[in-house]
C-alpha positions as CSV (number, residue, x, y, z in Angstrom):
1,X,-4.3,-18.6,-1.5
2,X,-0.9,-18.0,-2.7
3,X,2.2,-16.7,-0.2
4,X,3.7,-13.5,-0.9
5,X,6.6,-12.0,0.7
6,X,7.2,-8.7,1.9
7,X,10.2,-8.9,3.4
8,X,12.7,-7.4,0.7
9,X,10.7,-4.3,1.6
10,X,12.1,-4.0,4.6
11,X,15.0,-2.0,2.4
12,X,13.2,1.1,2.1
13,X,14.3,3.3,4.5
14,X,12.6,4.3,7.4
15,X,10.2,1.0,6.7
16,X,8.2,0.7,9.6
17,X,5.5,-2.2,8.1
18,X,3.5,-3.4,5.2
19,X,0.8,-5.0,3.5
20,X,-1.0,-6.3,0.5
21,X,-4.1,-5.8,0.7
22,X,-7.8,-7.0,-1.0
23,X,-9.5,-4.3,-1.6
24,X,-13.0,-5.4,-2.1
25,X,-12.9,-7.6,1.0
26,X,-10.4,-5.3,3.0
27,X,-8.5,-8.9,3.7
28,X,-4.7,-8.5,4.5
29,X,-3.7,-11.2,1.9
30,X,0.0,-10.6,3.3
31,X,1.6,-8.5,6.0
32,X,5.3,-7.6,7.5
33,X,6.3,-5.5,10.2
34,X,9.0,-4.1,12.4
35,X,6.1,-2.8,14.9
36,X,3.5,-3.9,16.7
37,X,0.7,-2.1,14.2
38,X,-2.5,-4.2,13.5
39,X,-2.0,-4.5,9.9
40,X,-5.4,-6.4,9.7
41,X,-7.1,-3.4,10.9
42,X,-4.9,-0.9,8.8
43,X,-6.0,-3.6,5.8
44,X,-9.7,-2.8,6.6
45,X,-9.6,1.0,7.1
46,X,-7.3,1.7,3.7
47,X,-9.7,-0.3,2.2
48,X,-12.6,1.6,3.0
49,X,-10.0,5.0,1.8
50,X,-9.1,3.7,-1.2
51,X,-12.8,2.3,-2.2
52,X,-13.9,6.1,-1.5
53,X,-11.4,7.3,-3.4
54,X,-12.2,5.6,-6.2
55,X,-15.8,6.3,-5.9
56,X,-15.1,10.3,-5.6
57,X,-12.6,10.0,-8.9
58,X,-16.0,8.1,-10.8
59,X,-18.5,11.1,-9.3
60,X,-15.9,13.3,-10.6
61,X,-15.8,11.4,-14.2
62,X,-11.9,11.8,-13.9
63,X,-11.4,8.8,-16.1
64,X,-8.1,8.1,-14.5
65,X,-6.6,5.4,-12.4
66,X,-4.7,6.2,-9.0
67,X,-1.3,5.6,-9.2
68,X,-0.8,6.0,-5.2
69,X,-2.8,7.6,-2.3
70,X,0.0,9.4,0.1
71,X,-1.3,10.1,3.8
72,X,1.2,12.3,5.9
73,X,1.3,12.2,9.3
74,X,3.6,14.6,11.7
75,X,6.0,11.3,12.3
76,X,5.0,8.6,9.2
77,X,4.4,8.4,5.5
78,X,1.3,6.3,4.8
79,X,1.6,5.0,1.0
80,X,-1.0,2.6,-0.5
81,X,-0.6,1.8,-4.1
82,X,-3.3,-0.3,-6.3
83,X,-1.6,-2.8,-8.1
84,X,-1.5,-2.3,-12.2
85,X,-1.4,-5.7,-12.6
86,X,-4.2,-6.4,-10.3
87,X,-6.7,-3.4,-9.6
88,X,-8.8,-5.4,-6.7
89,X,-5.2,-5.3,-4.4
90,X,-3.2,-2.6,-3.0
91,X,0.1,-2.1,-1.5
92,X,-0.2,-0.4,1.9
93,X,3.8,0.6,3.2
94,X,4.1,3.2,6.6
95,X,7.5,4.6,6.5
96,X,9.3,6.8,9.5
97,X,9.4,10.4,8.2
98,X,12.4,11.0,10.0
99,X,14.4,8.5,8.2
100,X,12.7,8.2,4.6
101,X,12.8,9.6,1.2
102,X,9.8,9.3,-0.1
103,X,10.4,9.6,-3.7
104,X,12.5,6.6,-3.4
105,X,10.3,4.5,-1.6
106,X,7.4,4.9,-4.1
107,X,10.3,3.9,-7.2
108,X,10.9,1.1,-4.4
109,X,6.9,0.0,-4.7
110,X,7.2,0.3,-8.2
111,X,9.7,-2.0,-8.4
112,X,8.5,-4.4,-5.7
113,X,5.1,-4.7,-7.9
114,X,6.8,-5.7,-11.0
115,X,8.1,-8.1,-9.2
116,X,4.9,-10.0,-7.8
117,X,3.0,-12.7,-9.4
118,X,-0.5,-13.5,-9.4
119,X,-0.1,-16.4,-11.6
């Protein structure tokens, strides 16, 4: 399995942790955090959110692809972003509400994707 880094995400303000994800296993393929979250079992559940998700978009015949799936809580920002370059893994980044702008971490994700390699 090949190593990816998460750690130059770590610049997006108010990061709290994050993880690339498999979606069809719900494996964390890597993980980084500045908490003491379980990012294997955030892998699993966000897993199981975005397969539904997707299944609800197909019901719906949408005939679409989700850019990113945005969970708010009172004090975080739960993004997870499928990967255009790689539709079976998602980005999964929790951000402090407090200390975030959220319009810039998702143009962060953006970036940090174009920036991975699956080769």
């Amino acid at each position: 399995m090949k190593n990816f880094s998460l750690e130059s995400l770590r610049s997006i303000d108010g990061y709290v942790a994050s993880a690339l994800v498999d979606e069809d296993s719900g494996m964390l393929m890597a993980g980084d955090s500045v908490s003491s979250i379980d990012l294997e079992l955030a892998a699993a559940g966000n897993a199981e959110v975005v397969r539904a998700k997707r299944k609800v978009a197909a019901s719906l015949k949408l005939n679409d692809t989700i850019e990113d799936i945005l969970i708010s809580l009172e004090r975080q920002y739960h993004l997870i972003r499928p990967l255009v370059s790689n539709k079976n893994v998602f980005l999964y980044v929790i951000i402090d509400r407090q200390k975030s702008n959220l319009a810039m971490a998702r143009h962060h994700l953006k970036a940090f994707e174009k920036a991975l390699d699956f080769s």
